[in-house]
N, C-alpha and C positions, 0 to 999 in steps of 0.2 A: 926918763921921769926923775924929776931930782929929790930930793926928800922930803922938801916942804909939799911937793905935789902926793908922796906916797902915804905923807901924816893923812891929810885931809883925806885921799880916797878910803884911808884903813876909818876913819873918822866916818865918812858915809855910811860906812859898810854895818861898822858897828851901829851905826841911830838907824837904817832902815825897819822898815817895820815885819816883821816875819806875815806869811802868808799860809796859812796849813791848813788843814781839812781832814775830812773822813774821807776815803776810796776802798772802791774794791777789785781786783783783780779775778776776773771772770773767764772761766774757763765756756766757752762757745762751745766744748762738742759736747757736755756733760751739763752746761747750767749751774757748778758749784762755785762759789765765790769764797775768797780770801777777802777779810775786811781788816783794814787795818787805820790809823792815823796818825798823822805827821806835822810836825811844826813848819816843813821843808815840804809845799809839796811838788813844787818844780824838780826839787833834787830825786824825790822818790818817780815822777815821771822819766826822769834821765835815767834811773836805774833801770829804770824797767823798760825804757826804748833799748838801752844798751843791752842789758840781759838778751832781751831777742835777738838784736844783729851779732849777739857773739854767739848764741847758742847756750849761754847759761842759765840755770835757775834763779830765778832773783827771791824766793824765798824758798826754804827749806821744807818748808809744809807741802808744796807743791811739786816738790823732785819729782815722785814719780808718776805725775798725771803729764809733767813737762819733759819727763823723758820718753813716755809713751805716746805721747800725742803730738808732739812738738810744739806748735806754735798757736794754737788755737784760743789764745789769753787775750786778754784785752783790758787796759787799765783806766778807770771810770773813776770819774772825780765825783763824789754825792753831795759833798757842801763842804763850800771853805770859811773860811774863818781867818779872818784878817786884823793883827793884833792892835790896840787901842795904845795909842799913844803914853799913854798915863797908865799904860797895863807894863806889869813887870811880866819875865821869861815865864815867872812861876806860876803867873796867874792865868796867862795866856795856856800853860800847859793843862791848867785845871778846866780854863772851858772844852777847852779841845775833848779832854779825858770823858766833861759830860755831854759833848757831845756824840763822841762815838758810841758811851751806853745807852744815846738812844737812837740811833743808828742799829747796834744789836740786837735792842728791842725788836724795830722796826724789821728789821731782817730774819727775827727769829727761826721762820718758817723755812729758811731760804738753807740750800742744801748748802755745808762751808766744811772750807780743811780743816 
């Protein structure tokens, strides 16, 4: 790849448009969920495929249901949010943020780490 090809792809990279969401991280033997959200949410599914096939915790709240239980998680995407052209990082971050408080809402009832 010569330079002019690696200007243009860091060019791509930077105008694509982020894709993020609310998920949760669900524990199957016990019902409790981790909710969390992401600007990234492809990169936060790659964590968390990874976390399992390596054996590690992909979040800290959940060590010890993940050391006693191993594997029984499961990562659920609940809605995405895919950023507007004409939206800046920071705005994009605010829907997101009001997104998740009503996901919380929504979840209030639901046992979580």
């Amino acid at each position: 790849m010569d330079r002019q090809q690696r200007r243009e792809a860091a060019a791509a990279y930077k105008a694509r448009r982020m894709q993020g969401g609310v998920f949760q991280i669900r524990n199957t033997a016990n019902g409790r969920i981790l909710l969390r959200h992401t600007t990234d949410l492809r990169g936060s599914q790659n964590r968390f495929q990874f976390a399992q096939m390596t054996s590690s915790c992909v979040d800290y709240a959940l060590q010890a249901d993940w050391s006693r239980d191993g594997r029984p998680f499961v990562f659920e995407v609940l809605e995405t949010l895919t950023q507007k052209e004409t939206q800046s990082e920071a705005e994009f971050k605010a829907d997101l943020d009001a997104l998740f408080e009503l996901w919380q809402e929504k979840l209030a009832d639901t046992p979580q780490y």
